[in-house]
PyMOL commands that place a pseudoatom at each C-alpha (Angstrom):
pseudoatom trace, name=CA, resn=UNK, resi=1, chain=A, elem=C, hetatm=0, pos=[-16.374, 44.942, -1.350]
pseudoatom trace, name=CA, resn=UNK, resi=2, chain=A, elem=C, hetatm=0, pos=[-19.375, 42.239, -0.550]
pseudoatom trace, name=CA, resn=UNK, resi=3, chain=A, elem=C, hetatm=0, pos=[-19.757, 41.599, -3.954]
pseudoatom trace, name=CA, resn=UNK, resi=4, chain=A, elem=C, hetatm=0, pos=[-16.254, 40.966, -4.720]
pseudoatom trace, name=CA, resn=UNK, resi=5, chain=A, elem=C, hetatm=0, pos=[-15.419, 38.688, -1.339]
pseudoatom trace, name=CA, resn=UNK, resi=6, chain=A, elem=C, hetatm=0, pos=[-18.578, 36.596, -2.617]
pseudoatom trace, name=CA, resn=UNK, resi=7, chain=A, elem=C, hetatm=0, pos=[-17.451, 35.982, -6.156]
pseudoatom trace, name=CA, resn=UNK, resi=8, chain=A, elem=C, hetatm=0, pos=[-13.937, 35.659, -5.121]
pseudoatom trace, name=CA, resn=UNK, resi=9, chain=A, elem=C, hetatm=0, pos=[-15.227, 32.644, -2.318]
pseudoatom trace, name=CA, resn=UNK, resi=10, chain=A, elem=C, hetatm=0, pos=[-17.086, 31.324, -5.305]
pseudoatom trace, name=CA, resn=UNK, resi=11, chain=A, elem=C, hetatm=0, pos=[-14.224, 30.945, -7.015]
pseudoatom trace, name=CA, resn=UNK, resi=12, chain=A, elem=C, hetatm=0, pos=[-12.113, 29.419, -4.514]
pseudoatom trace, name=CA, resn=UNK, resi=13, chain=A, elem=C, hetatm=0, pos=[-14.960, 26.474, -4.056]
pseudoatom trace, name=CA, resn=UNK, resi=14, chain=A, elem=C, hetatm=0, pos=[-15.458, 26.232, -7.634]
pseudoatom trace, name=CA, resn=UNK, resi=15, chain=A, elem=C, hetatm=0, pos=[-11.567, 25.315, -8.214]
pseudoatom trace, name=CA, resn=UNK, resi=16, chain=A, elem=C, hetatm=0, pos=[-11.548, 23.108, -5.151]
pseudoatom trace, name=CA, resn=UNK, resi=17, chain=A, elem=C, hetatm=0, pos=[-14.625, 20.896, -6.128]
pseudoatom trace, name=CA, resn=UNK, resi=18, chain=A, elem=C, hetatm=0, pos=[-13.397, 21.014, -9.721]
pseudoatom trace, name=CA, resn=UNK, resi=19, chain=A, elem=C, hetatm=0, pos=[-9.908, 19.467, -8.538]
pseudoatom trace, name=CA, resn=UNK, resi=20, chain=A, elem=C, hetatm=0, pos=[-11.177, 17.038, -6.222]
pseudoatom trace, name=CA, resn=UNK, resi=21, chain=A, elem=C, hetatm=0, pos=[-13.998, 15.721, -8.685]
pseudoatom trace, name=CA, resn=UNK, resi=22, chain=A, elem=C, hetatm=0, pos=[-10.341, 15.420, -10.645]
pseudoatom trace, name=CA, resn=UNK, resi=23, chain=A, elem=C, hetatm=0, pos=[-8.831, 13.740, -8.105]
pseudoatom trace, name=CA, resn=UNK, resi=24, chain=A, elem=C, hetatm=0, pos=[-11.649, 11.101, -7.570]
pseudoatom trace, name=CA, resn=UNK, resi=25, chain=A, elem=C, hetatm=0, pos=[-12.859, 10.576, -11.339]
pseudoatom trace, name=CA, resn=UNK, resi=26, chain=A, elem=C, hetatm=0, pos=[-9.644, 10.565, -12.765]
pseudoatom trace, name=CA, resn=UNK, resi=27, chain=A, elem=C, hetatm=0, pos=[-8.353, 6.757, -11.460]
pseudoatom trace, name=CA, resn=UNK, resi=28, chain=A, elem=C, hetatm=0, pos=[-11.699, 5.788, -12.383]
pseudoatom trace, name=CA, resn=UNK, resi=29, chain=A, elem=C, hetatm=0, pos=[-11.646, 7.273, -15.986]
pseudoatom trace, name=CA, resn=UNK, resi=30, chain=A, elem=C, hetatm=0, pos=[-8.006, 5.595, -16.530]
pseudoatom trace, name=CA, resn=UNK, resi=31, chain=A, elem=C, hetatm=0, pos=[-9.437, 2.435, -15.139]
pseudoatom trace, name=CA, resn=UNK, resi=32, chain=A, elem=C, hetatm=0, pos=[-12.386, 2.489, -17.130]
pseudoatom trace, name=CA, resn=UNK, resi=33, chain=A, elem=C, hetatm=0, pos=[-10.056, 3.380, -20.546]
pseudoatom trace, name=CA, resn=UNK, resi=34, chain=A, elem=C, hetatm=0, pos=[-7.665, 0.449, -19.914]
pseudoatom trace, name=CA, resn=UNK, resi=35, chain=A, elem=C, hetatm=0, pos=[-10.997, -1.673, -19.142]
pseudoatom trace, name=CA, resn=UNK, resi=36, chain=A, elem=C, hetatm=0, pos=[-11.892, -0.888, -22.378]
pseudoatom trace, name=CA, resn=UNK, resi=37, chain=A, elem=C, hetatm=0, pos=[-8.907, -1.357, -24.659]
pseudoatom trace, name=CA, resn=UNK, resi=38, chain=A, elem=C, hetatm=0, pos=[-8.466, -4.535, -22.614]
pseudoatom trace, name=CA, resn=UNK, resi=39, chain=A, elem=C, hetatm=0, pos=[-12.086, -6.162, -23.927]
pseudoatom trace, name=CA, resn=UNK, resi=40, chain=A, elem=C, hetatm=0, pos=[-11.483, -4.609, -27.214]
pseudoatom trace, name=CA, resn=UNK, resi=41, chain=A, elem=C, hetatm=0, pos=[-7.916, -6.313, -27.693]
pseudoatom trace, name=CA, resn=UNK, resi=42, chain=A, elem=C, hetatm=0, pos=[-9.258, -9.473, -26.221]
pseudoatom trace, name=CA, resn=UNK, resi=43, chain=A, elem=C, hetatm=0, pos=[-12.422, -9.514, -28.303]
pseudoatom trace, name=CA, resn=UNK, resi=44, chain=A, elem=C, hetatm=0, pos=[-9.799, -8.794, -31.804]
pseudoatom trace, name=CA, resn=UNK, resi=45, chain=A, elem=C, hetatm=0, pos=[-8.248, -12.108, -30.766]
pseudoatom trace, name=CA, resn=UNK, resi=46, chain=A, elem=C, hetatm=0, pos=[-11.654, -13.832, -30.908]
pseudoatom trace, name=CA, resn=UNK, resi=47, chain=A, elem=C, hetatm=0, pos=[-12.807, -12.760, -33.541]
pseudoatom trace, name=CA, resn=UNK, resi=48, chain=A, elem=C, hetatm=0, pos=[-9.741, -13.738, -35.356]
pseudoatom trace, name=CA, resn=UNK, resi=49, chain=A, elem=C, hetatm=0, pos=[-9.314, -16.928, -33.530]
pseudoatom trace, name=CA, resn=UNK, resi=50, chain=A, elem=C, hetatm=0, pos=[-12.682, -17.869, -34.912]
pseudoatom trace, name=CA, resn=UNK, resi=51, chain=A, elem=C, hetatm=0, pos=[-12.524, -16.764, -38.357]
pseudoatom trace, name=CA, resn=UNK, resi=52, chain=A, elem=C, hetatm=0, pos=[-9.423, -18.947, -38.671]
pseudoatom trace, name=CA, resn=UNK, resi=53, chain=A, elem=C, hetatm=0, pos=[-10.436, -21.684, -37.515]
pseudoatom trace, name=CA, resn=UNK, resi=54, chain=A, elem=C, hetatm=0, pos=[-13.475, -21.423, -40.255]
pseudoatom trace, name=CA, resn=UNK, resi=55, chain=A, elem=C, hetatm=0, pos=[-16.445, -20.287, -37.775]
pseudoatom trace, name=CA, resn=UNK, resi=56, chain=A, elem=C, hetatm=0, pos=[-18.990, -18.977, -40.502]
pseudoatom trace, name=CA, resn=UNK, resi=57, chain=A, elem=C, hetatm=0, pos=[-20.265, -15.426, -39.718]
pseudoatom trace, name=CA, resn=UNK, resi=58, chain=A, elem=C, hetatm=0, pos=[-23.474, -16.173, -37.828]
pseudoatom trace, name=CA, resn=UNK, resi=59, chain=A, elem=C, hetatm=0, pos=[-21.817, -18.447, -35.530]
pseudoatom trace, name=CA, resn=UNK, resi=60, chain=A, elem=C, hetatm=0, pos=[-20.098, -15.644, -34.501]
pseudoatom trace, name=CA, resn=UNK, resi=61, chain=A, elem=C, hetatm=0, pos=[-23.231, -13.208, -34.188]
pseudoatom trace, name=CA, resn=UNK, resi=62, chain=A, elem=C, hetatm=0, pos=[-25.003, -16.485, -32.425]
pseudoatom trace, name=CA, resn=UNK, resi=63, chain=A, elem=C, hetatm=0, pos=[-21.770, -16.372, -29.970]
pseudoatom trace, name=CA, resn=UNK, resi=64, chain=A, elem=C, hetatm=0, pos=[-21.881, -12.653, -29.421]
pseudoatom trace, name=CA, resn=UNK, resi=65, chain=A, elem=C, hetatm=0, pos=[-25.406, -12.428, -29.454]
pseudoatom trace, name=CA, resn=UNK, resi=66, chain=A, elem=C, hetatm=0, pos=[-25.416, -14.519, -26.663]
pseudoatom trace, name=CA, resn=UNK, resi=67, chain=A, elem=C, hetatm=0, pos=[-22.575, -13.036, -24.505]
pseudoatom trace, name=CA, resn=UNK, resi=68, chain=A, elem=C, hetatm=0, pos=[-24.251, -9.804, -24.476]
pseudoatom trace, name=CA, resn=UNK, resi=69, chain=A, elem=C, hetatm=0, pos=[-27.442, -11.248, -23.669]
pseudoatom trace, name=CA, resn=UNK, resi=70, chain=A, elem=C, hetatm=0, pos=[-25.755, -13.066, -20.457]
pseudoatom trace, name=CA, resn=UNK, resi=71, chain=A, elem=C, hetatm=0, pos=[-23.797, -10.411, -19.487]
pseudoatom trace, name=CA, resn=UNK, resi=72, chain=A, elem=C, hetatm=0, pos=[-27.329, -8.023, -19.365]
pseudoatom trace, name=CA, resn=UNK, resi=73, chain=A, elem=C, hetatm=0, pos=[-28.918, -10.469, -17.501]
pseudoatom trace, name=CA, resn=UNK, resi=74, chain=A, elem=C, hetatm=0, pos=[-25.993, -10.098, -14.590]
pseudoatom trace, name=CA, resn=UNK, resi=75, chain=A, elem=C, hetatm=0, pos=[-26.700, -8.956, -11.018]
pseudoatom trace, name=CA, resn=UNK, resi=76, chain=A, elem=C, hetatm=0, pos=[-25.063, -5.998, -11.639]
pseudoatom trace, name=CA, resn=UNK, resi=77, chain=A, elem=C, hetatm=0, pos=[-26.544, -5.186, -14.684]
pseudoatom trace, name=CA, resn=UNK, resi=78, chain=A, elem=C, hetatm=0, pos=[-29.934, -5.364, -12.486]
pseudoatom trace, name=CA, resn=UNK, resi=79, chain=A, elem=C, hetatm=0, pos=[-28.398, -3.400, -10.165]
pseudoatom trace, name=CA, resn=UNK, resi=80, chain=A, elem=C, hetatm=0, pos=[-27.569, -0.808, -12.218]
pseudoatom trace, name=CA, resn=UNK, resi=81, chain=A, elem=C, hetatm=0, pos=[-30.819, -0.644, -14.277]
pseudoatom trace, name=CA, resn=UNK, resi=82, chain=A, elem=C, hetatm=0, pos=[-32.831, -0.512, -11.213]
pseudoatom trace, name=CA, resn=UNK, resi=83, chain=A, elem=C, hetatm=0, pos=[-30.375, 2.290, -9.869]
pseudoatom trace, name=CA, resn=UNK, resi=84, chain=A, elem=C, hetatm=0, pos=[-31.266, 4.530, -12.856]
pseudoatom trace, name=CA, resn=UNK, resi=85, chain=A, elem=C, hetatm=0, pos=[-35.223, 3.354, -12.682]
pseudoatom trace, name=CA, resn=UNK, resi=86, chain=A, elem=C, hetatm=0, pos=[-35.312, 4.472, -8.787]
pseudoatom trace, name=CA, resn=UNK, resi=87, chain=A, elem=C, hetatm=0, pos=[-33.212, 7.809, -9.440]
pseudoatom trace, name=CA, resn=UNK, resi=88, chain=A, elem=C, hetatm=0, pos=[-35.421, 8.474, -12.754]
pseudoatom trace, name=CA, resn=UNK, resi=89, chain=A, elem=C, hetatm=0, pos=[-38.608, 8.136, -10.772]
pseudoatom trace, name=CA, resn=UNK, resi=90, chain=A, elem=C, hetatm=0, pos=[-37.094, 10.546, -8.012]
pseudoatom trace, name=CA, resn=UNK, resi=91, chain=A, elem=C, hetatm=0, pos=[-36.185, 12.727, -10.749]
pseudoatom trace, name=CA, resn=UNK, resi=92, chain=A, elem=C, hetatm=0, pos=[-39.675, 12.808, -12.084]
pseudoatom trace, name=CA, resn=UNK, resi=93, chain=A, elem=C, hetatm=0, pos=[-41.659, 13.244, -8.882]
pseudoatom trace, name=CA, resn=UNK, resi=94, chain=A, elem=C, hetatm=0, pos=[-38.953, 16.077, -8.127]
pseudoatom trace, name=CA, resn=UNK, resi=95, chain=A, elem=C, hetatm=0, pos=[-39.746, 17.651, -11.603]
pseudoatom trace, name=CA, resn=UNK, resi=96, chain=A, elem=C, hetatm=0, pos=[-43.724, 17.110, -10.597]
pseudoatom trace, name=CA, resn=UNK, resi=97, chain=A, elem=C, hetatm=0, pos=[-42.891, 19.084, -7.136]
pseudoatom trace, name=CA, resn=UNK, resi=98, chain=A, elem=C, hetatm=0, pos=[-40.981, 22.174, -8.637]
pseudoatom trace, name=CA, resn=UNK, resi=99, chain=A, elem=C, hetatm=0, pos=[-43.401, 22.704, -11.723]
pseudoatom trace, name=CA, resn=UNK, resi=100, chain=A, elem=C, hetatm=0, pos=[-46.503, 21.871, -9.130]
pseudoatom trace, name=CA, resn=UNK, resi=101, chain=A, elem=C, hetatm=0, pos=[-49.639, 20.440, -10.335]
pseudoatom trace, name=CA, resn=UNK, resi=102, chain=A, elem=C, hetatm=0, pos=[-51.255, 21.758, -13.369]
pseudoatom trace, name=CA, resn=UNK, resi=103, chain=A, elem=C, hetatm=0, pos=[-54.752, 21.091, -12.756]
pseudoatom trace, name=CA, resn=UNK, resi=104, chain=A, elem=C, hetatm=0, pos=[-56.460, 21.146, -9.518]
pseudoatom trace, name=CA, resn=UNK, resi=105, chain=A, elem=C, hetatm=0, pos=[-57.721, 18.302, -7.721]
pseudoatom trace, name=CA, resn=UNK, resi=106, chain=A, elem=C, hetatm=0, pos=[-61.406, 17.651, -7.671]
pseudoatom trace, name=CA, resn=UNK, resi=107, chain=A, elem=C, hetatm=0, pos=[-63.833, 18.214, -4.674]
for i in range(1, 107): cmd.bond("trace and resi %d" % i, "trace and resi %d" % (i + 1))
show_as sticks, trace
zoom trace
């Protein structure tokens, strides 16, 4: 009876954290999608805009080249970058803790 109370309670929070992981990530993951078609419909028209008007191809590389280039050199792309640096480094010295030192420190 133990056994079966647990899993059943396991259930229950597994199906609650599923649906509100749903409930949070989904207005993000439609925001993101419409994000996306948005920059994708606006960077068609660009690229048409500027073939027609007779922009030869590697002014058009040049142009994106550079776009991409400012938009990684944003505050938030720093932001983010150093986010995943810090929570990579936590991840390692967690990974160092759990599989504890290999060799033994000298006396």
């Amino acid at each position: 009876m133990g056994r079966a109370a647990r899993l059943t309670g396991f259930a229950i929070v597994t199906v609650a954290v599923v649906a509100a992981a749903g409930f949070v990530l989904l207005p993000l993951v439609v925001r993101a999608f419409v994000v996306g078609l948005t920059l994708t419909v606006n960077a068609s028209v660009w690229v048409a805009a500027s073939i027609s008007t007779g922009a030869d191809t590697w002014t058009v590389l040049k142009t994106l080249g550079s776009a991409a280039g400012n938009a990684l050199v944003s505050p938030q792309a720093f932001a983010v970058v150093g986010g995943l640096v810090v929570a990579g480094g936590l991840a390692l010295y967690g990974l160092q803790r759990l599989l504890g030192s290999e060799e033994e420190s000298p006396r």
